[in-house]
C-alpha positions as CSV (number, residue, x, y, z in Angstrom):
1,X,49.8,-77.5,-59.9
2,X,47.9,-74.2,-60.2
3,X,47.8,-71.7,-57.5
4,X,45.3,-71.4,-54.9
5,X,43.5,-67.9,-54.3
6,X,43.5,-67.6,-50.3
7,X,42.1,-64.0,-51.1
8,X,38.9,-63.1,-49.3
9,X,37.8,-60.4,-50.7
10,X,37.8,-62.6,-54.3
11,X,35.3,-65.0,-52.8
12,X,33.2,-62.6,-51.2
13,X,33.3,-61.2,-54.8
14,X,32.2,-64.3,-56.4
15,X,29.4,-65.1,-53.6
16,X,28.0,-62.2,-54.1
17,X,28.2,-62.6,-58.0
18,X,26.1,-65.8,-57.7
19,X,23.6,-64.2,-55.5
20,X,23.2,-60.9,-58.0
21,X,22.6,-63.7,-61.0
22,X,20.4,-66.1,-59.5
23,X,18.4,-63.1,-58.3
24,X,18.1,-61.5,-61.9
25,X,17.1,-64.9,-62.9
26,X,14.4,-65.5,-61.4
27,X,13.0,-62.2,-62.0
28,X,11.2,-63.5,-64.6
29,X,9.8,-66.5,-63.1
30,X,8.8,-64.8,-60.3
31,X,7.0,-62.4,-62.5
32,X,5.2,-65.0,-64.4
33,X,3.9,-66.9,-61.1
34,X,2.8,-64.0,-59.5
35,X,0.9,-62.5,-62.7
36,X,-0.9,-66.1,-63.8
37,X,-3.6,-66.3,-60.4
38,X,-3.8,-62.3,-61.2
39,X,-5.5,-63.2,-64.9
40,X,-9.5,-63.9,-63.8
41,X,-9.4,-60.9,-61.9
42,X,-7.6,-58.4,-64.6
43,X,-10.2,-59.9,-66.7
44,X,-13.3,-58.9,-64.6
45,X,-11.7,-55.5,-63.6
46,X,-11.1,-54.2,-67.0
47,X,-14.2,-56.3,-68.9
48,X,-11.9,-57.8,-71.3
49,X,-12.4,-61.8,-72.3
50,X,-9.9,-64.4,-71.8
51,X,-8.6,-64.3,-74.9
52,X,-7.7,-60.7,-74.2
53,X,-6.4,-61.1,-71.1
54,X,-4.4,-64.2,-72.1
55,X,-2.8,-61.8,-75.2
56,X,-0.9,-59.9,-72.1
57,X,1.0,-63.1,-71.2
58,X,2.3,-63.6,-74.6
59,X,3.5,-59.7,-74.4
60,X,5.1,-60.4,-71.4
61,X,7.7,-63.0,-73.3
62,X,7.8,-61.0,-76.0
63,X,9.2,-58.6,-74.6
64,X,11.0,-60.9,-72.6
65,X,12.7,-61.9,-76.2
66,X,13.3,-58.6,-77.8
67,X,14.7,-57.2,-74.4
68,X,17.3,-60.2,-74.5
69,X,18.2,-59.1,-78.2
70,X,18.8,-55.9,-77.1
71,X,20.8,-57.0,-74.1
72,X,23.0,-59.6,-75.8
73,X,25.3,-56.6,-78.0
74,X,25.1,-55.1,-75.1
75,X,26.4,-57.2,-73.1
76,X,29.3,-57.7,-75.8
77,X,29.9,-53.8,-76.4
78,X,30.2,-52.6,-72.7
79,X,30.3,-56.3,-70.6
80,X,28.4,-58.0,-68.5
81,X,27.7,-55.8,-65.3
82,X,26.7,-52.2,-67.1
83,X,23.9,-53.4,-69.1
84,X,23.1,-55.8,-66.2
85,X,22.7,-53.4,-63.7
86,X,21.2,-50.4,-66.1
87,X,18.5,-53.3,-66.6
88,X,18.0,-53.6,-62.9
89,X,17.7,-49.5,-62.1
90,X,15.2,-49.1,-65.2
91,X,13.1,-52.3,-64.0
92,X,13.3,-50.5,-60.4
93,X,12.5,-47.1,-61.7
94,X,9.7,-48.8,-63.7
95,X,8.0,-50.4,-60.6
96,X,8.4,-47.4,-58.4
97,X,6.4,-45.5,-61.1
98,X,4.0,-47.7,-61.3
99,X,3.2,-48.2,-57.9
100,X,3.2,-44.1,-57.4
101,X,0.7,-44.0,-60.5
102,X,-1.3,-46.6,-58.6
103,X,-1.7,-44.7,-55.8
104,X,-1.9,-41.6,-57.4
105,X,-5.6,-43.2,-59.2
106,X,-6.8,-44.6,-56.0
């Protein structure tokens, strides 16, 4: 019969783990629901058709694909948490200049 692990700091560990991926999962979701009611509107702001604006969702899983080639030998060269949480800072850096450039226009 195999050991059990009675060591706390091992589950808190693991707990916090599952919270970190289910949270970089649904990054992408999350993304996708909140940009979809957003389409009309980016459509009327910038005077592009729907066809146009529709073109932006298809960029969004593209680069939803490549990034995942790029992440997978990665992921095998320096492990799991590196290139997980580089990912995470440059998505975070990403938004914060965004959001400054947005303000910055307005």
């Amino acid at each position: 019969m195999p050991a059990i692990d009675v060591n706390p700091s091992r589950a808190y560990r693991r707990s916090e783990l599952v919270v970190v991926l289910g949270a970089v999962t649904a990054f992408a979701p999350v993304s996708i629901d909140m940009y979809l009611p957003a389409l009309p509107v980016l459509g009327a702001e910038f005077g592009a058709s729907p066809g146009h604006v529709q073109l932006s969702v298809a960029s969004f899983f593209l680069g939803l694909a490549v990034g995942q080639g790029f992440y997978g030998p990665l992921a095998d060269r320096f492990g799991r948490t590196r290139p997980l949480f580089g990912g995470l800072l440059l998505f975070v850096l990403r938004r914060s200049v965004a959001r400054l450039r947005l303000q910055w226009i307005s």
